[in-house]
C-alpha positions as CSV (number, residue, x, y, z in Angstrom):
1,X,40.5,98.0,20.1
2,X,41.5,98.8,16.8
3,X,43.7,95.4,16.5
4,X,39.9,93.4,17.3
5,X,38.8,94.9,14.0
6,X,41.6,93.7,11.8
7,X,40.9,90.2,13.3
8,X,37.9,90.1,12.6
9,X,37.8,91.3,8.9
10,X,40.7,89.3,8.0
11,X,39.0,86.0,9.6
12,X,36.0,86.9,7.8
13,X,38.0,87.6,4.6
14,X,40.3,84.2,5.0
15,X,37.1,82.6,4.6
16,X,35.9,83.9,2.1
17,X,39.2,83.1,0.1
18,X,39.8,79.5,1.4
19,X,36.0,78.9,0.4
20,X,36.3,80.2,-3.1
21,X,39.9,77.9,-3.2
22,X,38.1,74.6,-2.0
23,X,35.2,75.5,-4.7
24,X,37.7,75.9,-7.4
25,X,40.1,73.2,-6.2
26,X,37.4,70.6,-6.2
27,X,36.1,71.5,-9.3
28,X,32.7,73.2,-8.4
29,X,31.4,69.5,-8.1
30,X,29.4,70.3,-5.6
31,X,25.5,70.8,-6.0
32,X,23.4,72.4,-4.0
33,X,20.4,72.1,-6.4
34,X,17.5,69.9,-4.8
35,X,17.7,66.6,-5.5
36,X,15.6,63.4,-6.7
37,X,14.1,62.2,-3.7
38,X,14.3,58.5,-2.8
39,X,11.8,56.0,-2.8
40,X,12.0,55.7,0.8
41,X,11.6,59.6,0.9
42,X,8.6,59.4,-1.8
43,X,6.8,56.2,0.7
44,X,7.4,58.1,3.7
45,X,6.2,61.3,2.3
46,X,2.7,59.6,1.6
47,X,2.4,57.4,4.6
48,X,2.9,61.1,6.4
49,X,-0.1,62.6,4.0
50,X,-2.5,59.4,5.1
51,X,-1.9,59.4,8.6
52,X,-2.5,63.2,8.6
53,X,-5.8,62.2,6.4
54,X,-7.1,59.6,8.7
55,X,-6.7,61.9,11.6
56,X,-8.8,63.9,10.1
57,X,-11.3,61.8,9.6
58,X,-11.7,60.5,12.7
59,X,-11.8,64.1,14.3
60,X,-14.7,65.9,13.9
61,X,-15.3,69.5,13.3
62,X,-15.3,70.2,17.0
């Protein structure tokens, strides 16, 4: 069993390494930072906010 534990840490570890390779290789052009939304996103974003309104409305308290 001791063999299943040097698998494991050097899959974990090969990884880690091949990640920090493709970052650098690529030249860290990749952004994970949240982007500007589309106006697509921005129309269906309020179309969402009125139909939840208008629900509201027509739903009393009870």
């Amino acid at each position: 069993m001791h063999w299943v534990m040097w698998v494991f840490w050097g899959f974990v570890v090969t990884l880690l390494v091949a990640s920090y390779l493709v970052d650098l290789l690529t030249g860290r052009k990749y952004d994970f930072n949240e982007q500007e939304k589309s106006l697509n996103q921005n129309a269906a974003g309020a179309d969402t906010l009125r139909e939840i309104a208008r629900q509201d409305q027509q739903n009393g308290p009870f």
